[in-house]
gemmi code that builds the backbone of each chain (N, CA, C; Angstrom):
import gemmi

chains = {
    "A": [
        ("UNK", (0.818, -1.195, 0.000), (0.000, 0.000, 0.000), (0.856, 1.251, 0.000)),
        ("UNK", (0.309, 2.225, -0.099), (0.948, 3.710, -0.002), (1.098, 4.533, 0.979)),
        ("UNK", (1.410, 5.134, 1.559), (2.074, 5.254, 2.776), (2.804, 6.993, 3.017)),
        ("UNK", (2.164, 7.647, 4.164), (2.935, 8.972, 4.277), (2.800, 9.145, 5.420)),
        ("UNK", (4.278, 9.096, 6.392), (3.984, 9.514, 7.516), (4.324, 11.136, 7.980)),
        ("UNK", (3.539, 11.844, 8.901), (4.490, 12.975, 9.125), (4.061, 13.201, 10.494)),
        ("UNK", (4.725, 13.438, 11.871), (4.465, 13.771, 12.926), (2.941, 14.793, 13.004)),
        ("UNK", (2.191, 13.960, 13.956), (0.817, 14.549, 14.347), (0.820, 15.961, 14.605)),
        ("UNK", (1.577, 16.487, 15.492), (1.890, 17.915, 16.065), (3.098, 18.324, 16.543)),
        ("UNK", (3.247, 19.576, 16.252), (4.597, 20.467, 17.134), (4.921, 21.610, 17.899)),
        ("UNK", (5.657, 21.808, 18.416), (5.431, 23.096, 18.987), (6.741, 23.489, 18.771)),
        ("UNK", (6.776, 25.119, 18.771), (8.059, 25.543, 18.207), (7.858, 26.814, 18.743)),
        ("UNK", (9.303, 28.023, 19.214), (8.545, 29.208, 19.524), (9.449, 30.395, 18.674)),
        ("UNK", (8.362, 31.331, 18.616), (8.528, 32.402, 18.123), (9.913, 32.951, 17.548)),
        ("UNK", (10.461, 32.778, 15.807), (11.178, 33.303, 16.057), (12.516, 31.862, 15.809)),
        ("UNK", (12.231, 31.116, 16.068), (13.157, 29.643, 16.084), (12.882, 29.402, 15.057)),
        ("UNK", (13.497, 27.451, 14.811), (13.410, 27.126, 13.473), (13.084, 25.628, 13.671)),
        ("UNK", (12.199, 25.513, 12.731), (11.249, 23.809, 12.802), (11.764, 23.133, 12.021)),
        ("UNK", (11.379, 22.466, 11.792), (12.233, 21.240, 10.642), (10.890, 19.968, 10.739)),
        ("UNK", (9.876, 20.042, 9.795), (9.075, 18.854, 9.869), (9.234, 17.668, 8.918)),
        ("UNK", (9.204, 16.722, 9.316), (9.741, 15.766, 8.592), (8.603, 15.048, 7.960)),
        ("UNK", (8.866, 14.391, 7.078), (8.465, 13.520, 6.192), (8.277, 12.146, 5.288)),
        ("UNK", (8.093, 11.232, 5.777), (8.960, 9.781, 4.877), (7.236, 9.191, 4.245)),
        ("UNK", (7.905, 8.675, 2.602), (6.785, 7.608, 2.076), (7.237, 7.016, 1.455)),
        ("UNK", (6.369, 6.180, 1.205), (6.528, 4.838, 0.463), (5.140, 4.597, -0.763)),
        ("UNK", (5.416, 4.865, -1.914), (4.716, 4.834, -2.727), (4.983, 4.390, -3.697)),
        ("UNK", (3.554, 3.790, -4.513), (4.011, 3.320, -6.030), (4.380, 4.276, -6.924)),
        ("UNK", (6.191, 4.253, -7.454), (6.207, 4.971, -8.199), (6.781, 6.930, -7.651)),
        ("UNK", (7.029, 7.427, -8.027), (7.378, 9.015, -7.386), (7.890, 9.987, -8.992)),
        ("UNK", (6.791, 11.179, -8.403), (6.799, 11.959, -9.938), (6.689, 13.293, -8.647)),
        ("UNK", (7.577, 13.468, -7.402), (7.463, 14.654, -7.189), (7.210, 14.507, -5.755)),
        ("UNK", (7.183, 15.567, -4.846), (7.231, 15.519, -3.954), (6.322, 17.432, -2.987)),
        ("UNK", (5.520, 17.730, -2.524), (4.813, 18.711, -2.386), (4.874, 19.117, -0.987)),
        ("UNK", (4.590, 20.630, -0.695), (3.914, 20.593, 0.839), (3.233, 22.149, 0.426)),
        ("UNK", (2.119, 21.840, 1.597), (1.406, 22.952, 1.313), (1.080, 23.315, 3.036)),
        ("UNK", (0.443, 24.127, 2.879), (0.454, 25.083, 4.407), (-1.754, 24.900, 4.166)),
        ("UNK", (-1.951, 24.943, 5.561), (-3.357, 24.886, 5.663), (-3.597, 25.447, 6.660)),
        ("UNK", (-4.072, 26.467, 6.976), (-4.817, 27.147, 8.031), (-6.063, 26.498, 8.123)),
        ("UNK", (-6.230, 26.704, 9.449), (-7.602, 25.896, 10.001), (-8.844, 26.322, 9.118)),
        ("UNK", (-9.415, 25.429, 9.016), (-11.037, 25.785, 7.956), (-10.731, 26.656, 6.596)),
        ("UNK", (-9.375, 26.680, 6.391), (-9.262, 27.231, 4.882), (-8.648, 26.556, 4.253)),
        ("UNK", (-8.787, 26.520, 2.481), (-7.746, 25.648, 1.453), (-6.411, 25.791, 1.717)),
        ("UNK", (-5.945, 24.586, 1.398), (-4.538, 24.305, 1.114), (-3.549, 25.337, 0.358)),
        ("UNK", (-2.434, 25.789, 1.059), (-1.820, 26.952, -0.382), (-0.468, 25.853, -0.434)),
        ("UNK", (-0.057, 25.872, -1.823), (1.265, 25.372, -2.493), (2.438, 26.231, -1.276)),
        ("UNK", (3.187, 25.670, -1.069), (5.151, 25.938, -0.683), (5.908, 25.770, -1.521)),
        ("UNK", (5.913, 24.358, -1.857), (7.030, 24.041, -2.412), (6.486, 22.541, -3.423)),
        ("UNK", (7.501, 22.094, -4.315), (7.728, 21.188, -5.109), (9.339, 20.532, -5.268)),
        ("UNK", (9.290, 19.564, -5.060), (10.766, 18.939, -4.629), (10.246, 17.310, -5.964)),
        ("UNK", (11.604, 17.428, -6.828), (11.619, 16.218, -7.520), (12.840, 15.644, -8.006)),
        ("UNK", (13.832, 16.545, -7.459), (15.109, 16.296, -7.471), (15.988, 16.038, -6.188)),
        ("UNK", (16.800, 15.188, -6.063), (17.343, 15.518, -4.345), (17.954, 16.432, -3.971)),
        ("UNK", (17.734, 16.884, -3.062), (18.869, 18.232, -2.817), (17.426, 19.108, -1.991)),
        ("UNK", (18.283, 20.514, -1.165), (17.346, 21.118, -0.740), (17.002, 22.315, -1.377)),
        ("UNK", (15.303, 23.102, -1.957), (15.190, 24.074, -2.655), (14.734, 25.204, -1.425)),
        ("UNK", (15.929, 26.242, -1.574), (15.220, 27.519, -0.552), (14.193, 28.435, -1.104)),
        ("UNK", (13.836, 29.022, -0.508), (12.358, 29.610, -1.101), (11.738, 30.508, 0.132)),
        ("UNK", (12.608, 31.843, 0.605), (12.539, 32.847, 1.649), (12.673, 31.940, 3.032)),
        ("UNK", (11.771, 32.273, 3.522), (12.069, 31.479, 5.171), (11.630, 29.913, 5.341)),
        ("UNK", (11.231, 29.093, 3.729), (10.978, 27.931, 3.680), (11.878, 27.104, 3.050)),
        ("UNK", (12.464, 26.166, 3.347), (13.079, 25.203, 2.936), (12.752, 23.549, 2.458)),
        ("UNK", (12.612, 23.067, 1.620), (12.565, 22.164, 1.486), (13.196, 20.718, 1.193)),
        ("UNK", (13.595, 19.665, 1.519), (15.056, 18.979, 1.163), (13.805, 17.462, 1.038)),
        ("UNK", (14.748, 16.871, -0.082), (14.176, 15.840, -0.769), (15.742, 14.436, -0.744)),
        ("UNK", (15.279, 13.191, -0.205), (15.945, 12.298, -0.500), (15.341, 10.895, -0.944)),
        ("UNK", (15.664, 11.162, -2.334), (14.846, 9.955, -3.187), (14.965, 8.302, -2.679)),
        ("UNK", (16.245, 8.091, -2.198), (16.242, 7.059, -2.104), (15.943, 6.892, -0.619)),
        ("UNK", (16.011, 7.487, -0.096), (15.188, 7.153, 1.370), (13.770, 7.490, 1.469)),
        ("UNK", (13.220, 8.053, 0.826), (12.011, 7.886, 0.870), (11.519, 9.383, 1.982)),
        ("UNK", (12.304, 10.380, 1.808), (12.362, 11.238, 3.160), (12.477, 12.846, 2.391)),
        ("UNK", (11.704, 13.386, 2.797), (11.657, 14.918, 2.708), (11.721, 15.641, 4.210)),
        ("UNK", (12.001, 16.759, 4.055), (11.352, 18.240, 5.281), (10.925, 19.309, 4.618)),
        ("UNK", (10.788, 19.836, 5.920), (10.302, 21.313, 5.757), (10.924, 22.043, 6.964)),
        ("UNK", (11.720, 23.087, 6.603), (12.155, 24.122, 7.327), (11.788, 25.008, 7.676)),
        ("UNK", (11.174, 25.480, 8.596), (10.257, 26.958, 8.437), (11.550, 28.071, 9.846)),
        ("UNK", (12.016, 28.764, 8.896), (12.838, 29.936, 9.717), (12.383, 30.923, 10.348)),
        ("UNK", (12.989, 31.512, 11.217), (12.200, 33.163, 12.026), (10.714, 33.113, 11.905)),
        ("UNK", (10.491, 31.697, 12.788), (8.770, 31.704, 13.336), (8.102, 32.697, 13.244)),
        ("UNK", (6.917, 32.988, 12.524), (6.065, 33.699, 13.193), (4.945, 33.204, 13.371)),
        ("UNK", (3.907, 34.183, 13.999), (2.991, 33.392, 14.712), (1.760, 32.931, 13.271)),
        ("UNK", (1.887, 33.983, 12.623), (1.176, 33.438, 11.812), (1.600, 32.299, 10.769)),
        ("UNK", (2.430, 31.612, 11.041), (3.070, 30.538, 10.749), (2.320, 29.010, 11.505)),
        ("UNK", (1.270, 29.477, 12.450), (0.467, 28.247, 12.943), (-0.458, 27.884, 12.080)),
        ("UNK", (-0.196, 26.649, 11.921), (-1.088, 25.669, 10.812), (-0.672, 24.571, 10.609)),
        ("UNK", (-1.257, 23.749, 9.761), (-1.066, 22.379, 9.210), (-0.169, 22.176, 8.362)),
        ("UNK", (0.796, 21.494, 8.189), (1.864, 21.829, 6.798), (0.982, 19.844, 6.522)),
        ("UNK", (0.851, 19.861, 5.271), (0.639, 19.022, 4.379), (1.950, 18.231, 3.261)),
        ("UNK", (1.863, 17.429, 3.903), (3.312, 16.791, 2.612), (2.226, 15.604, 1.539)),
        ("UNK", (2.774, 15.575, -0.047), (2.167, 14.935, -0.571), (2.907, 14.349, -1.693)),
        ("UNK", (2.892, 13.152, -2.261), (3.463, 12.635, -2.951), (2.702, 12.404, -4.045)),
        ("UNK", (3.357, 12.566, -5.830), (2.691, 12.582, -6.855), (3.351, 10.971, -7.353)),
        ("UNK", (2.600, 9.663, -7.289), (2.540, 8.549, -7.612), (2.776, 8.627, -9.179)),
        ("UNK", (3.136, 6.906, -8.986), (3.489, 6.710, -10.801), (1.908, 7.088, -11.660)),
        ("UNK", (1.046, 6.874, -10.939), (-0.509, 7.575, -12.158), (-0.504, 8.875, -12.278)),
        ("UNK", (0.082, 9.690, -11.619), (0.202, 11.441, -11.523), (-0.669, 11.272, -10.244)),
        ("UNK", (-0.924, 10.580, -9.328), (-2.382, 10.989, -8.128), (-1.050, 11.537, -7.222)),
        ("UNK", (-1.866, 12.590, -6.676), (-1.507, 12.949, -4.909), (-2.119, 12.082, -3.874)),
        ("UNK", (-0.916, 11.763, -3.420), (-1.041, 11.026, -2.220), (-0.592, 11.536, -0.477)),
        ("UNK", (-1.604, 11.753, 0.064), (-1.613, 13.223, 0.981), (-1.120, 12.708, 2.240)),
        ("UNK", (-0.173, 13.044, 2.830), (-0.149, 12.741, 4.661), (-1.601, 13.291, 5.418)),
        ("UNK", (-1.139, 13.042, 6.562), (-2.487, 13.291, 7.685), (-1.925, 14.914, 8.053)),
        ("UNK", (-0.827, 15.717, 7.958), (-0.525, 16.768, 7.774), (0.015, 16.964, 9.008)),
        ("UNK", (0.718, 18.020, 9.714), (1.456, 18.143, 11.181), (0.904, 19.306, 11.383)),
        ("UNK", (0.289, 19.466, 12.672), (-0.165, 21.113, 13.048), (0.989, 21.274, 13.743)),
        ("UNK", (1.192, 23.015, 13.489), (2.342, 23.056, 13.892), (1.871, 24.703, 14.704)),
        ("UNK", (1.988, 24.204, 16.089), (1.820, 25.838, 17.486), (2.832, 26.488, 17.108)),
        ("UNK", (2.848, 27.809, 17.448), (4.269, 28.786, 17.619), (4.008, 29.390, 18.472)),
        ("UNK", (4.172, 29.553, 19.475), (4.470, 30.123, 21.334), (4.980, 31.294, 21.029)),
        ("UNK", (4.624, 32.357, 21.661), (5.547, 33.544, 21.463), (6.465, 33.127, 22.588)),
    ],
    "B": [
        ("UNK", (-9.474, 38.797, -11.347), (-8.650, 37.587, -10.927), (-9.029, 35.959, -11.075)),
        ("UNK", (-7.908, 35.231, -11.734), (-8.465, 33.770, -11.656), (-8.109, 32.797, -9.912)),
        ("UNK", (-9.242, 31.984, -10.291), (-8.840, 31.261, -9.289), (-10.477, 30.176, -9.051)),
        ("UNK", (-10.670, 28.839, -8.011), (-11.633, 28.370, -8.032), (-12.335, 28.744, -6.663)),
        ("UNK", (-13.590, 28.424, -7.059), (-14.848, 28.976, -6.195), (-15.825, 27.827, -5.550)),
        ("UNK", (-15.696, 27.788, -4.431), (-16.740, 26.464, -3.840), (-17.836, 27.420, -3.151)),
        ("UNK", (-19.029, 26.879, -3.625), (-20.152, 27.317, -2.339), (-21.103, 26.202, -2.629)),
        ("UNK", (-21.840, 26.253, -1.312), (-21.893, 27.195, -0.356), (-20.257, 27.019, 0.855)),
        ("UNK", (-20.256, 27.925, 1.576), (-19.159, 27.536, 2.702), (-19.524, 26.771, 3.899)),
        ("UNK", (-20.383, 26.850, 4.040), (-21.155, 25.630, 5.185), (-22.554, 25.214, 4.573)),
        ("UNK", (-23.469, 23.955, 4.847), (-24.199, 23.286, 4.382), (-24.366, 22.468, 5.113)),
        ("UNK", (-25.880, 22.865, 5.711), (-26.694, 21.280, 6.226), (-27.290, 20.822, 5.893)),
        ("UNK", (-27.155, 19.366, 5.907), (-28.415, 18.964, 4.949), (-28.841, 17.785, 6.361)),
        ("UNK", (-30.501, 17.599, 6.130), (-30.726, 16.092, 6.848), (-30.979, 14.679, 6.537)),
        ("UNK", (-30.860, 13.748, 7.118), (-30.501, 12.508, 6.878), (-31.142, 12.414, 5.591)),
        ("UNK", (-30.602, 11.603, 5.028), (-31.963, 11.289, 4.124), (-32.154, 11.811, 2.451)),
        ("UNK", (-31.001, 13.261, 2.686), (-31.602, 14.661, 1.503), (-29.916, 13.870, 0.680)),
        ("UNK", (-30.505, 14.271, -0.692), (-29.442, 14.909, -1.265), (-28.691, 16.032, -1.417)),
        ("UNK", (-27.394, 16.335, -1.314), (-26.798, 17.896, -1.727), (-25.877, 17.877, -2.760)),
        ("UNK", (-25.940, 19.006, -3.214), (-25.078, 19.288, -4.164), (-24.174, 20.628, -4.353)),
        ("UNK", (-22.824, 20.220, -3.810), (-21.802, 21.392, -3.410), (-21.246, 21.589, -4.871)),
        ("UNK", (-21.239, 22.772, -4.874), (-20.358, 23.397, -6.420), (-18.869, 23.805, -6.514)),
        ("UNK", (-18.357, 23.862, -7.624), (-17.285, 23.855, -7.718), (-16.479, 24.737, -9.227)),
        ("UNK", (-16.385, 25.721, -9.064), (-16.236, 26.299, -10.355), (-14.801, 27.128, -10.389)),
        ("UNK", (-14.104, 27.065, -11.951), (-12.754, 27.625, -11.674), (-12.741, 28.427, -13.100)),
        ("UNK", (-11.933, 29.694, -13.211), (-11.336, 29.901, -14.414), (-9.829, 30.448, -14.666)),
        ("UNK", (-9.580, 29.270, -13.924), (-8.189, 29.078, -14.421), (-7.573, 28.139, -15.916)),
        ("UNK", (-8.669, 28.171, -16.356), (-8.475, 27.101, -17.449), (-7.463, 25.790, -17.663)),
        ("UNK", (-7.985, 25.097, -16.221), (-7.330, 24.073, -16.123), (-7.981, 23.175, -16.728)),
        ("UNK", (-7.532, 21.846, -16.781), (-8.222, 20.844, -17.161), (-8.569, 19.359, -16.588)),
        ("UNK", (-7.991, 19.762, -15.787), (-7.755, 18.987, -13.992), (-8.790, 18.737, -13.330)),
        ("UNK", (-9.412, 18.336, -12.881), (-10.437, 19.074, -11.315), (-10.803, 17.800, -10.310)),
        ("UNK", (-10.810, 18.296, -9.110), (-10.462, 16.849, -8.223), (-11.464, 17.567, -6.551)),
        ("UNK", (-11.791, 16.143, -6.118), (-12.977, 16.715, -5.062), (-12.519, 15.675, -4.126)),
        ("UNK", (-11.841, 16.344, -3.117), (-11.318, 15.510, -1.702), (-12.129, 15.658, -0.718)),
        ("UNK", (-12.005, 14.873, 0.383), (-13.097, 14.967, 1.920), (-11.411, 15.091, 2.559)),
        ("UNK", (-12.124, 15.606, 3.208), (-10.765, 16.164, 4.549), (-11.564, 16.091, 6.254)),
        ("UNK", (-11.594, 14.919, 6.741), (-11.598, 14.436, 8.481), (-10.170, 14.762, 9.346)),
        ("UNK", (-10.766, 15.161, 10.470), (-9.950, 15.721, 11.287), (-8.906, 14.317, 11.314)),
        ("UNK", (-7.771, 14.439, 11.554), (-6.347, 13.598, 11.876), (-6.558, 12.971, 10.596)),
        ("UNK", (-6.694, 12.714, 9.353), (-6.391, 12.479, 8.228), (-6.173, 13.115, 7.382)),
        ("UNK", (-5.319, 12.252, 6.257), (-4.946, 13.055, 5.350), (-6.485, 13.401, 4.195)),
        ("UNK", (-5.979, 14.010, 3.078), (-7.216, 14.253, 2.073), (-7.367, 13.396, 1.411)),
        ("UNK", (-8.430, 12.744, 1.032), (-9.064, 11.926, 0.695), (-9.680, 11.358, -0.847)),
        ("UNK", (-9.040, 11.118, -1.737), (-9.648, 11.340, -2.862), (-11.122, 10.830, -3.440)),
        ("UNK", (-12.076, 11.156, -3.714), (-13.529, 11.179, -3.925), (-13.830, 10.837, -5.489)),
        ("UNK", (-13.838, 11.681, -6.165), (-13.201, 11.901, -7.977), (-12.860, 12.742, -8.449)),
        ("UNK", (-12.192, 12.034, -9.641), (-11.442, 13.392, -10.683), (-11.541, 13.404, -11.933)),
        ("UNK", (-11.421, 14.477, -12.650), (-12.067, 14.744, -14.173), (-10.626, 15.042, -14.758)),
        ("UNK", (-10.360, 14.382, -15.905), (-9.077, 15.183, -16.380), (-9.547, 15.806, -17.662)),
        ("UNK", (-10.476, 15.471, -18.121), (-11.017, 16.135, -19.052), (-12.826, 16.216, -19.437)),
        ("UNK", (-13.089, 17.046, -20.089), (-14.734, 17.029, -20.066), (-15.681, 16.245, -20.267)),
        ("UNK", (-16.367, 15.895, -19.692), (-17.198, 14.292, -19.954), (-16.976, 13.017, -19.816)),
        ("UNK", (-15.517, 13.179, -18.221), (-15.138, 12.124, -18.476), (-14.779, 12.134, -17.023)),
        ("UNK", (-14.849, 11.269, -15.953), (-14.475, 11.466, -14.780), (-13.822, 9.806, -14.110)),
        ("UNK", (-13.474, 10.119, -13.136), (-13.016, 8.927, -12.346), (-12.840, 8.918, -11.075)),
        ("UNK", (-13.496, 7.150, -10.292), (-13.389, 7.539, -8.977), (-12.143, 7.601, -8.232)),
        ("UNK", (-12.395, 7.769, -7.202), (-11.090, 7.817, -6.526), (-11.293, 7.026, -5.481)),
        ("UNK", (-10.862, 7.086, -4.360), (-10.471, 5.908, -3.098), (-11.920, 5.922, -2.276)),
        ("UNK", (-12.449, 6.598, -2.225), (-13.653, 6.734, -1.267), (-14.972, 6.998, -2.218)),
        ("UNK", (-15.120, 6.728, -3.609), (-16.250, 6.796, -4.561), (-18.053, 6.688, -3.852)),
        ("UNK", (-18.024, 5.875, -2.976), (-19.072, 5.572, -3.006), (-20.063, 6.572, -2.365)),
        ("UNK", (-21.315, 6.515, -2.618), (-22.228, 7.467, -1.831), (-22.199, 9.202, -2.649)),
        ("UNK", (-21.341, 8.723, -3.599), (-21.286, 10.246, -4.131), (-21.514, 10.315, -5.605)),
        ("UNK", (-21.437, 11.170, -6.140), (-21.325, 11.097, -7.884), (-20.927, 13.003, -8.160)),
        ("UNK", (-20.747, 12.860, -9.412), (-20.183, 14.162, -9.933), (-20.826, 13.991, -11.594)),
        ("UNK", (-20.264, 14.950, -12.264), (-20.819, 15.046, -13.600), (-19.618, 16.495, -14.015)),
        ("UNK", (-19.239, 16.436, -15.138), (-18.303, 17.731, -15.761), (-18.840, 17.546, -17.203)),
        ("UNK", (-19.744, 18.923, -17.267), (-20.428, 18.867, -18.862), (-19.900, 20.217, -19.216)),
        ("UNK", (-19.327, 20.827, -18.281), (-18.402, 21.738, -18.745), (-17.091, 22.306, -18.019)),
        ("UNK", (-15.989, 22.746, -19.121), (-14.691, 22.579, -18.557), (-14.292, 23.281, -16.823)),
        ("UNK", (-15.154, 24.468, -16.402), (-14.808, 25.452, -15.654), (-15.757, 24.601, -14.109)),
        ("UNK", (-16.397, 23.618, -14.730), (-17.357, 22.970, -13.860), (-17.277, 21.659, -12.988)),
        ("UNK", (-17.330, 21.430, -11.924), (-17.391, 20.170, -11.077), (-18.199, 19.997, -9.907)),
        ("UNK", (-19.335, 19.639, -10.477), (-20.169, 19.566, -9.104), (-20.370, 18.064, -8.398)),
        ("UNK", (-20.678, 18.372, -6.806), (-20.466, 17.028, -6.258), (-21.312, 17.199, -5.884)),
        ("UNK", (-22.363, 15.246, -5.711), (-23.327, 15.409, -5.366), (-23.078, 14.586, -4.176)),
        ("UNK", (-23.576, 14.386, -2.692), (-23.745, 13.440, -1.608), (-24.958, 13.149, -1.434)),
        ("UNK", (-24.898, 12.097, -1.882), (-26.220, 11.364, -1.819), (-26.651, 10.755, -0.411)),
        ("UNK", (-28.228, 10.049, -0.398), (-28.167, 9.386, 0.879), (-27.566, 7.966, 1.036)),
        ("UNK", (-27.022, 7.778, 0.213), (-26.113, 6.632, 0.605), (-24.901, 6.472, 1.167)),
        ("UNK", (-24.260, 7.969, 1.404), (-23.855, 8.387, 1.840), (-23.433, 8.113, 3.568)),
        ("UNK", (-23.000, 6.868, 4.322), (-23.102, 6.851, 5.596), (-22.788, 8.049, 6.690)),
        ("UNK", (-21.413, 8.598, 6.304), (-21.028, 9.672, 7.343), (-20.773, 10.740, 6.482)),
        ("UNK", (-21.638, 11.500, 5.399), (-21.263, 12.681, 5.316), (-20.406, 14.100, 5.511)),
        ("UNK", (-20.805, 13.759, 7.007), (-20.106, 15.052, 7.970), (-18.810, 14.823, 7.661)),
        ("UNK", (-18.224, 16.311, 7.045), (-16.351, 16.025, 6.395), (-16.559, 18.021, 5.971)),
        ("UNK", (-15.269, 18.081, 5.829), (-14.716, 19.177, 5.182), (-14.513, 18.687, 3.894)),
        ("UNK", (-15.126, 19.683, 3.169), (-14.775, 19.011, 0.898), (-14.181, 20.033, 0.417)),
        ("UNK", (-13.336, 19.759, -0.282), (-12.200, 20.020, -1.190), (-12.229, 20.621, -2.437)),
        ("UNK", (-12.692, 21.289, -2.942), (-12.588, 21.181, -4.454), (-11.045, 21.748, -4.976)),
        ("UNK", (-10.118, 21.052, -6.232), (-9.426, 21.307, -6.768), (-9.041, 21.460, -8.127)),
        ("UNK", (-8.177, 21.869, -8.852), (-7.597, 22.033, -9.936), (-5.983, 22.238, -10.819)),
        ("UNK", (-5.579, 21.583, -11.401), (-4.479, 21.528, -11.720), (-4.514, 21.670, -13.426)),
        ("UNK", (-3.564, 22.259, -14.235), (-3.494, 22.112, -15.236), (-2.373, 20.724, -15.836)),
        ("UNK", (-2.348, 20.106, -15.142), (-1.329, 18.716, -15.289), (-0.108, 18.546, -15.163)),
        ("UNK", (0.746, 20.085, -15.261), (2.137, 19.943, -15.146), (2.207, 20.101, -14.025)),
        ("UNK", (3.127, 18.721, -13.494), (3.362, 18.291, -12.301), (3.878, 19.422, -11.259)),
        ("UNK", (4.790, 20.216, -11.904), (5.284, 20.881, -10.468), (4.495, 22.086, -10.215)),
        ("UNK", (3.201, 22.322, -10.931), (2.420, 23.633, -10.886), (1.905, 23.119, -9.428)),
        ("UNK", (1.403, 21.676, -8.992), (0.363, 21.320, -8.081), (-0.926, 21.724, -8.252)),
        ("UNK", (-1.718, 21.640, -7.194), (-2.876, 21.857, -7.275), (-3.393, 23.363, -6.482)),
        ("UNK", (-4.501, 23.713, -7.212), (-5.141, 25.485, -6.762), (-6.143, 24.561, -5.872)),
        ("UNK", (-6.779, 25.097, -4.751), (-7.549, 24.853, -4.050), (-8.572, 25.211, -3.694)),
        ("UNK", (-9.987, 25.098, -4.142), (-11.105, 26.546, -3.536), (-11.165, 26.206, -1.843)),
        ("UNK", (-11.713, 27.500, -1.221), (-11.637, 27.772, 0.153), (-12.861, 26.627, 0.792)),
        ("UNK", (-13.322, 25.653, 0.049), (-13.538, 24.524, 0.578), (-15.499, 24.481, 1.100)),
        ("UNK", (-15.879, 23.503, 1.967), (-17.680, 23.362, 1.913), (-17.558, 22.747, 3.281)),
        ("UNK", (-18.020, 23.208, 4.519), (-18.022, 21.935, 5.268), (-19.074, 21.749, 5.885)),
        ("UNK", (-19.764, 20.885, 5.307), (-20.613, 19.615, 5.205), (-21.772, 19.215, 6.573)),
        ("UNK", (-22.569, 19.504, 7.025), (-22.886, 18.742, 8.124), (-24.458, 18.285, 8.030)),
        ("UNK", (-24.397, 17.161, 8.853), (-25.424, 16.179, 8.875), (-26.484, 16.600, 10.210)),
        ("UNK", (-27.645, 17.097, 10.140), (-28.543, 16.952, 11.300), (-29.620, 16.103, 11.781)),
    ],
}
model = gemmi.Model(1)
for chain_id, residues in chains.items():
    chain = gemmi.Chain(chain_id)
    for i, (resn, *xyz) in enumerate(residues, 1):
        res = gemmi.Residue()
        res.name, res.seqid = resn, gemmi.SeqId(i, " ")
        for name, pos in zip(("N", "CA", "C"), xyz):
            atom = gemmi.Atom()
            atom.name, atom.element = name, gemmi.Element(name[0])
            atom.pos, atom.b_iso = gemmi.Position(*pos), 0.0
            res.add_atom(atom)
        chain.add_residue(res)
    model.add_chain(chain)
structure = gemmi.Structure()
structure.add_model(model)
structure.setup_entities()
């Protein structure tokens, strides 16, 4: 079966730096995603990872390792409005997204 | 401005009823995809259209149906066969190239009285 794990929740404070992790196991890999979700609103795009290596992208980071089966997400100089769900998702050999259960992530001042 | 549009934003319906949440985009994609989203899970795939008049289910099909008779269009219907309704829904869109991902409308959530 297909498979995405990513830690349930985190807490991190104000201003610090998170690092959420990521590992799957899927049929096939055409890509690698995370998106940010505020409570009761749509999903917005971050990032796209399909190469290994890490892509920066302002205070977000993303790092991809194909053969382990393992991504993150870096989020730098917390802010508060930085509390939400980060979503990791994997694009399978059919092109489908295949979604984690997502990590809420607190920021404490 | 482009972008996709779900309404209503909340919706009750009772046991029994059919509903039908909308889903409209003009981004001129050709994509369009309708997830359920439950608390501690991930999103859920329901169905998806990659092109007009033509759809497919996805992992959780049942109790639902859709129809795309036109490109900007995806409506979902929850029927009463439907056992647990109650969910946050998704509507999406992609134009197929992989690293664009998917646009997201601000979503429907759903409840049963």
């Amino acid at each position: 079966g297909q498979n995405i794990d990513q830690p349930t929740e985190m807490t991190a404070t104000e201003g610090a730096i998170v690092q959420i992790n990521c590992t799957y196991q899927t049929s096939g890999f055409n890509g690698l995603f995370w998106y940010q979700q505020h409570a009761g609103e749509a999903p917005t795009f971050l990032s796209y990872n399909v190469l290994d290596g890490l892509e920066e992208k302002g205070r977000f980071s993303s790092f991809l390792s194909r053969s382990k089966g393992y991504s993150y997400l870096l989020l730098k100089e917390l802010q508060m409005k930085d509390s939400a769900s980060y979503l990791c998702a994997v694009l399978d050999s059919n092109y489908q997204l295949i979604w984690g259960a997502g990590t809420k992530l607190i920021i404490k001042p | 401005d482009g972008g996709i549009t779900q309404s209503p934003k909340y919706l009750f319906r009772k046991e029994g009823q059919n509903v039908t949440l909308s889903c409209e985009q003009n981004l001129n994609h050709d994509a369009m995809y309708w997830y359920r989203q439950d608390p501690g899970q991930g999103l859920r795939l329901i169905y998806y259209s990659q092109i007009v008049n033509d759809f497919q289910k996805g992992d959780i099909a049942e109790g639902y149906s859709v129809s795309r008779e036109k490109k900007e269009s995806f409506p979902l219907t929850v029927t009463s066969a439907q056992k647990n309704p109650t969910a946050f829904y998704l509507c999406a869109s992609s134009k197929g190239a992989e690293a664009d991902g998917y646009t997201f409308g601000s979503g429907t959530r759903l409840t049963v009285v």
